[in-house]
N, C-alpha and C positions, 0 to 999 in steps of 0.2 A: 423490577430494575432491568435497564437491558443489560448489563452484561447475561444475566441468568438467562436471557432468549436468546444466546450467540450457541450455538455447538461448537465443539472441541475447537475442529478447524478454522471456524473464524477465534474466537478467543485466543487461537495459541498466535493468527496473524495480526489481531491486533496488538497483542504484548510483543510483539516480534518490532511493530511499528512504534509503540509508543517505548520500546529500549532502544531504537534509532535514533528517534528523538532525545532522548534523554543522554544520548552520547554525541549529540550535537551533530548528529545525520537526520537527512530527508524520514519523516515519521511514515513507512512504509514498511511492511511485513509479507513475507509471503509463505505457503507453508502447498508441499507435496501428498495428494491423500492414495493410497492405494487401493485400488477396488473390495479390499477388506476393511476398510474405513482406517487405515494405518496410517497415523502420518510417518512419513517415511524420508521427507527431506524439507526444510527448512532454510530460510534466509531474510535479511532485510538490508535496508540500503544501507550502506558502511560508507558512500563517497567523500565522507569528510574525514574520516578515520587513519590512524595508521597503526594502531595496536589492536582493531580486532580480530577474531576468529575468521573471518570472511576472506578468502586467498584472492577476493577482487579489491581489498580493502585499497581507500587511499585514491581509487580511480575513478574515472567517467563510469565504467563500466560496472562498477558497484553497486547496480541497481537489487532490491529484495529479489526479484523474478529470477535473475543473473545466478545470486549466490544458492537459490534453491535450486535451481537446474545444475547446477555444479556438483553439490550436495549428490544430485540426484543421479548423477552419472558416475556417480563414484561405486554407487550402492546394488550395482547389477541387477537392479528392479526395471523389470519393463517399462518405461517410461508410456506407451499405448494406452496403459490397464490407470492410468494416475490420471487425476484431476487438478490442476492447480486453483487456488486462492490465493487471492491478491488482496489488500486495502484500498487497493489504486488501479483503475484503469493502465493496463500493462503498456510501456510506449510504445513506440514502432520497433527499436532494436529489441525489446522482449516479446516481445512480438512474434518476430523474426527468428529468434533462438529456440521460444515454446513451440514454433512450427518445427523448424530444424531436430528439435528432440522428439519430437512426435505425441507430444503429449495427449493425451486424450480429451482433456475439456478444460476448460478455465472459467472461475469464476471472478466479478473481483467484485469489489463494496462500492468504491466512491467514483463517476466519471471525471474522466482527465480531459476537460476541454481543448487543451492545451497542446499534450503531448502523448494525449490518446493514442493506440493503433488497434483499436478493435476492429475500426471499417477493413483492416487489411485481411479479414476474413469473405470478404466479402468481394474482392480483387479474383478473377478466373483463374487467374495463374499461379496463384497462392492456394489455390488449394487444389494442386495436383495430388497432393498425397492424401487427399480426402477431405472428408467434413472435419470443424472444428469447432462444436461448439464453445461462445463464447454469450456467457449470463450474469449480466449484472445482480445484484443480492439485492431483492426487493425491500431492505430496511432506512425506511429515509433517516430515520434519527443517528443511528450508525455514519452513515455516508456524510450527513451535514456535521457530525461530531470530527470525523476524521478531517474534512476541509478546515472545520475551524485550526486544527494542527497542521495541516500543511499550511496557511494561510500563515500564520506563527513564524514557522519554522523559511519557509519564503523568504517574508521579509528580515530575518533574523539573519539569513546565510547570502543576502543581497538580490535576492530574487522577486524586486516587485512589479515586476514584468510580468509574471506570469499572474500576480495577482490581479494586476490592471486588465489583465486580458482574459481572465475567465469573471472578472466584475461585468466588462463589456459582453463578453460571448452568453451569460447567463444572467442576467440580471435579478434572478429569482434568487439568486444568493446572496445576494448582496448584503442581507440582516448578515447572515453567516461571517463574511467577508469582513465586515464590520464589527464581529466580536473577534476575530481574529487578528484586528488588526488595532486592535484597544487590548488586550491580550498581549501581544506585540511591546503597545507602546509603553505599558504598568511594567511587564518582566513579571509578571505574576506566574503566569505557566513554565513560564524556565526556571523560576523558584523551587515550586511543586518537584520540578523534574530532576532538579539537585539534592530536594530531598529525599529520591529514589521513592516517592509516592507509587504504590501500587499501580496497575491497569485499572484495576474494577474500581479501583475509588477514582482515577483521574475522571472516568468517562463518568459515573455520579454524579463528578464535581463540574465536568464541563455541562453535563446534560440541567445540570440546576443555572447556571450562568446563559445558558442558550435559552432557558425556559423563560428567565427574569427581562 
């Protein structure tokens, strides 16, 4: 099963993503690991919220990345010595902030056609304060699991914009796109996720629906 092939830090960003989703936020997790393998700061997207734990809640700016790096500056950990994990290709304003705190590397799971900013690694100027490695997590099944949830939760929060535009920009997703958006139309996964369905079962449950 894949959740059993995730380590800690993907596992703790996906159930970070899929209880965003489930409290009717963008399904994105992100999680702080310290060079002793410590996760050490945590966050997910909160922008639709006004009662969670997250001190971005409720805004634009309530991106996972955002509320981990908050997390993370609170907690007098060298931010150098940390790696982030994402679910999601980080935007350009997280981007921007994981440069600003100097974090040491980043990973994330799924590319953001859309609203990616990994090339800003790649920009001369951006990386005055050194390298940055940035590494996508070579798990396709993971990466097309978590689209079919963003894909969902998209058109669910009026965002079929972006869906229209990573159908067009990638077309290889488009099966994906397509159970997402049948997914979508049933209210079958937003069922699940009011029944507070576990992590490890949802991704079972979506990975048996993506197989069929």
């Amino acid at each position: 099963m894949l959740w059993q092939t995730l380590s800690l830090p993907w596992q703790t960003a996906v159930s970070l993503a899929w209880e965003s989703y489930c409290a009717g936020s963008l399904p994105i997790g992100a999680v702080i690991v310290a060079e002793d393998a410590r996760i050490v700061a945590q966050g997910r997207n909160s922008i639709h919220e006004t009662e969670s734990a997250s001190p971005l809640q409720g805004s634009r700016l309530a991106h996972a990345e955002m509320n981990a790096l908050v997390a993370l500056s609170r907690s007098g950990i060298a931010a150098e010595r940390c790696t982030l994990y994402s679910t999601m290709e980080p935007c350009v304003m997280c981007m921007g902030a994981i440069r600003m705190m100097r974090i040491g590397a980043v990973h994330f799971a799924g590319y953001d056609p859309f609203g990616g900013g990994a090339y800003l690694v790649g920009t001369p100027a951006y990386q005055t304060f050194g390298p940055l490695p940035v590494t996508p997590f070579e798990n396709e099944t993971l990466a097309d699991l978590l689209l079919v949830l963003m894909v969902e939760a998209m058109l669910r929060t009026g965002r079929s914009s972006w869906v229209d535009f990573v159908g067009t920009a990638v077309p290889q997703t488009n099966p994906i796109i397509e159970l997402g958006q049948q997914l979508f139309t049933t209210g079958e996964l937003w069922q699940l996720a009011q029944q507070t369905m576990l992590t490890e079962a949802m991704l079972t449950w979506l990975e048996k629906r993506l197989i069929c």
